[in-house]
C-alpha positions in Angstrom: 119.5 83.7 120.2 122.2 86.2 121.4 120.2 89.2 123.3 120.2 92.4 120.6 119.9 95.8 121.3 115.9 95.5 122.3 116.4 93.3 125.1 119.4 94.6 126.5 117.5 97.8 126.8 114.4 96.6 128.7 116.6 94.2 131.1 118.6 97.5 131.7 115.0 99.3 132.5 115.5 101.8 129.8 113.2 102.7 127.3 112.6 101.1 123.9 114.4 103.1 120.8 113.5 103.4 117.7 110.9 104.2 115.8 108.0 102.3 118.2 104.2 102.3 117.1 101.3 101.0 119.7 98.7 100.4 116.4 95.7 99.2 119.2 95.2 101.0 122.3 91.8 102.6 124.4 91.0 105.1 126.4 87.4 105.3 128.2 85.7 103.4 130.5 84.1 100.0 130.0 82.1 98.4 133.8 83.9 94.9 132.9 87.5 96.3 133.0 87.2 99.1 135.7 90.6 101.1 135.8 90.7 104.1 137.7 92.3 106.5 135.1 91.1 105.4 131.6 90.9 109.1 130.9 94.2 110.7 131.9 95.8 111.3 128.7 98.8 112.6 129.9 99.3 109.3 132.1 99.1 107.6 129.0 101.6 109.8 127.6 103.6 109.6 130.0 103.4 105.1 129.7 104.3 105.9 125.9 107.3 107.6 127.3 108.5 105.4 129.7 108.5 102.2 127.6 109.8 103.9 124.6 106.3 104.3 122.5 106.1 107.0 119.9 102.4 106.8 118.3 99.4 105.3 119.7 96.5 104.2 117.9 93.7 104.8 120.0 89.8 104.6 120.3 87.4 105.1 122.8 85.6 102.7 124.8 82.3 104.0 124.6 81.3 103.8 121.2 83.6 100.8 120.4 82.0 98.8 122.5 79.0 100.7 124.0 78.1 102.1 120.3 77.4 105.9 122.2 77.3 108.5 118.8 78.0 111.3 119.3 79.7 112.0 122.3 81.5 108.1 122.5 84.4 109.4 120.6 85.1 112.8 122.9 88.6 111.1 124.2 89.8 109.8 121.2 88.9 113.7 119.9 90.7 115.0 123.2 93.8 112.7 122.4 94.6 114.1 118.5 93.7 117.7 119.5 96.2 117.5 122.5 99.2 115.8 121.2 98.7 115.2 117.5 102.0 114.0 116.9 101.8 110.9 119.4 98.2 109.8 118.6 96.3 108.2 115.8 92.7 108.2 116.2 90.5 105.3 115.4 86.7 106.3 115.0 84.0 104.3 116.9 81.0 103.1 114.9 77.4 102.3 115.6 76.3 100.3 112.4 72.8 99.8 114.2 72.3 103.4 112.8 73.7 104.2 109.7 72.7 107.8 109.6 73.6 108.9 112.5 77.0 106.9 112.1 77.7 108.5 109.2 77.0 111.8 110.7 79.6 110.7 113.6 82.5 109.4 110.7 82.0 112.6 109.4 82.3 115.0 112.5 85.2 112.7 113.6 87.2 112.7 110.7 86.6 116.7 110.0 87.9 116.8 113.8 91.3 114.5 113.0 90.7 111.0 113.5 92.1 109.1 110.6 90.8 105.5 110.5 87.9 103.2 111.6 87.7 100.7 114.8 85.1 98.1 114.5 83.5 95.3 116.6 80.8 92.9 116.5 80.2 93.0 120.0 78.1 95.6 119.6 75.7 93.2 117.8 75.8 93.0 114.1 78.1 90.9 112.1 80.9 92.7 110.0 78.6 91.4 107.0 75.7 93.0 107.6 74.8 95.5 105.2 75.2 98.5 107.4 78.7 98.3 108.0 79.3 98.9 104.1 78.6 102.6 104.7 81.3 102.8 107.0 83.5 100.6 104.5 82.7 103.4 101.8 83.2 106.3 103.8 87.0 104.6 104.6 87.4 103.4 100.9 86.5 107.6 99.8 88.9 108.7 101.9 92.0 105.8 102.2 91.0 105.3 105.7 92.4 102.1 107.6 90.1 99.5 109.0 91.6 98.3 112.9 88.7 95.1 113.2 88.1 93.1 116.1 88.5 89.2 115.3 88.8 85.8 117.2 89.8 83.6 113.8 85.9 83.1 113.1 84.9 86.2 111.7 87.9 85.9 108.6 86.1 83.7 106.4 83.3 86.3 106.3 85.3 89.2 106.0 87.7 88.5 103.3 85.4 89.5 100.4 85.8 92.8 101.9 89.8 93.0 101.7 89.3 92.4 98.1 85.9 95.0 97.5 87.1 98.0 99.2 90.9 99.2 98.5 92.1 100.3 102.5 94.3 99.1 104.9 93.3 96.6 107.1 94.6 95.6 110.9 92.9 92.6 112.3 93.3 92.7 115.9 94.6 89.7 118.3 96.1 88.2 115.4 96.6 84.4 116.1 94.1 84.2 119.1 92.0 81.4 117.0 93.2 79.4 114.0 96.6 81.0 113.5 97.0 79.2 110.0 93.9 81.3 108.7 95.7 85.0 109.8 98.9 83.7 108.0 97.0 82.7 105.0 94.8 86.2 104.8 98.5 88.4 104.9 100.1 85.9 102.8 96.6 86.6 100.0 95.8 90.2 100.7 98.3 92.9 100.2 95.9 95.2 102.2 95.8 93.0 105.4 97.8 93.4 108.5 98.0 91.4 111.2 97.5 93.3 114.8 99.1 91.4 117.3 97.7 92.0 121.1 96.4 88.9 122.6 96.0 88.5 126.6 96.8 84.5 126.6 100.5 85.6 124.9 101.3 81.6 123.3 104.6 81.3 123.7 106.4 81.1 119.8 103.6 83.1 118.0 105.9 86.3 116.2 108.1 83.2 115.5 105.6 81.3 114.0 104.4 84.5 112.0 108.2 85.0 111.1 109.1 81.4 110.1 105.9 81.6 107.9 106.8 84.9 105.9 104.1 87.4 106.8 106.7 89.6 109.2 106.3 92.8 107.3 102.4 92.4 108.0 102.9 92.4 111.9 102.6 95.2 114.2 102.7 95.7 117.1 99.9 96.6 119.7 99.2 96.4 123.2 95.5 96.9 123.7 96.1 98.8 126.4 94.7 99.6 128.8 93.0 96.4 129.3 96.4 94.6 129.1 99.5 96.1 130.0 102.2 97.8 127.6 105.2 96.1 129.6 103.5 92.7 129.3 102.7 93.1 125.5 106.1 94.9 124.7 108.0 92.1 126.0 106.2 90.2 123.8 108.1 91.2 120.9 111.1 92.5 122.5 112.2 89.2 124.2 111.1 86.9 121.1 113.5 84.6 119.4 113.3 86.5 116.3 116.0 88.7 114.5 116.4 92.6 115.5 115.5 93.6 111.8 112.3 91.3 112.8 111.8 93.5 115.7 112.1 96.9 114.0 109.9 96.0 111.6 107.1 94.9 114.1 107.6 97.3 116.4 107.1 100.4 113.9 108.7 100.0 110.6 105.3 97.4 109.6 102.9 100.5 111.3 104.6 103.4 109.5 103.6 101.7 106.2 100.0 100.6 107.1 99.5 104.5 107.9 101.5 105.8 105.4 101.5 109.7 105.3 98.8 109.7 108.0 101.3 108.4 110.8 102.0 111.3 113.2 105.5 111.8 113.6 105.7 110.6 117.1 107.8 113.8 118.6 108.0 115.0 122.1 109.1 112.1 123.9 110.3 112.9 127.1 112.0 109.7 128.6 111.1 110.3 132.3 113.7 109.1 135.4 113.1 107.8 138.2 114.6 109.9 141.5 117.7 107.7 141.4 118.5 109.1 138.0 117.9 106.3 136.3 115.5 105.9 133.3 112.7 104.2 134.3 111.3 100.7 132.9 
């Protein structure tokens, strides 16, 4: 395929343009994936910048993972109060504890945070009955749903995309059983498909494109665990169309949030001290 607009822009070590949505990113710290700044927002910021990144849809490591309510949420908090119009916050749940889950949904929310990260790492399956208060509390309130899968957990969740009426990401799209993420878009006009993945298959987005569910991809770098070059070039260096590109690099996000994407202003495209944008 002759190299578009993207791709000559990251071989020339400028910045993305465009419209450019990261739906799955993290801030916090997690004692498997040490990283020595997990909670310098304005580092982030400043990544977002130089790869072109408007909006970031971020939650917090502690209580998507560690299940800490209150207080797991504090960065994701920090990040929409600081620069509301480049982050999107996803809340943290404990469903071990309904009521004080709740509680936390609702101090979240009232504080900015405008959808709903879960896992089943933290040790309930997304059909046990506890999570449906947190599926209600979205529902109520046309809250997205980013979920954590690996392929085996679709089966069991798809009576939800038809129950409660939200937005749903499903995060490392393709990582298990591709044909079963293709099928749920293809069925579900609520279901996105969230595409970070650290083993990066080579021909996945084309395998999504040849199969029809493009305008359900979006883009997402799961960073910081993986890096936003790595997972950028995912998409921007795939043998798919530059329409295809657009739409999975923001056009898909801006649709999944509808009016509650922020507007992704402030960008400051650093350079480097030779003058030259940086990659």
């Amino acid at each position: 395929m002759k190299e578009d607009r993207y791709a000559k822009l990251a071989h020339g070590g400028r910045p993305i343009e465009g419209f450019v949505v990261d739906i799955h990113m993290h801030l916090g710290e997690e004692p498997n994936f040490p990283v020595p700044f997990y909670r310098d927002l304005d580092l982030m910021v400043h990544e977002m910048d130089r790869h072109g990144v408007d909006v970031g849809g971020v939650s917090c490591i502690p209580a998507v993972l560690g299940g800490l309510q209150p207080g797991g949420n504090e960065l994701v908090l920090e990040a929409v109060r600081r620069f509301p119009d480049r982050f999107f916050g996803w809340i943290g749940i404990n469903p071990h504890y309904p009521e004080a889950m709740l509680a936390e949904l609702e101090r979240c929310h009232e504080a900015g945070c405008r959808g709903l990260k879960i896992h089943d790492s933290v040790g309930l399956p997304y059909e046990h009955k506890n999570y449906r208060v947190a599926f209600e509390f979205a529902a109520a309130r046309g809250l997205p749903i980013l979920a954590h899968t690996w392929g085996g957990q679709l089966d069991k969740m798809e009576p939800f995309f038809r129950e409660f009426a939200v937005n749903w990401s499903l995060a490392h799209a393709g990582s298990d059983s591709p044909e079963k993420y293709v099928r749920v878009a293809r069925e579900h006009d609520n279901v996105y498909l969230d595409l970070c993945y650290s083993r990066s298959p080579r021909g996945l987005i084309e395998h999504f494109v040849r199969e029809g569910v493009v305008e359900k991809v979006m883009f997402s770098s799961d960073c910081y665990f993986m890096g936003l070059s790595q997972q950028l070039g995912r998409v921007v260096f795939a043998d798919v169309s530059p329409e295809h590109k657009a739409l999975i690099l923001g056009g898909n996000a801006r649709r999944f949030l509808g009016a509650l994407c922020p507007r992704g202003g402030g960008k400051r495209r650093p350079t480097t001290r030779k003058g030259r944008r940086s990659t």
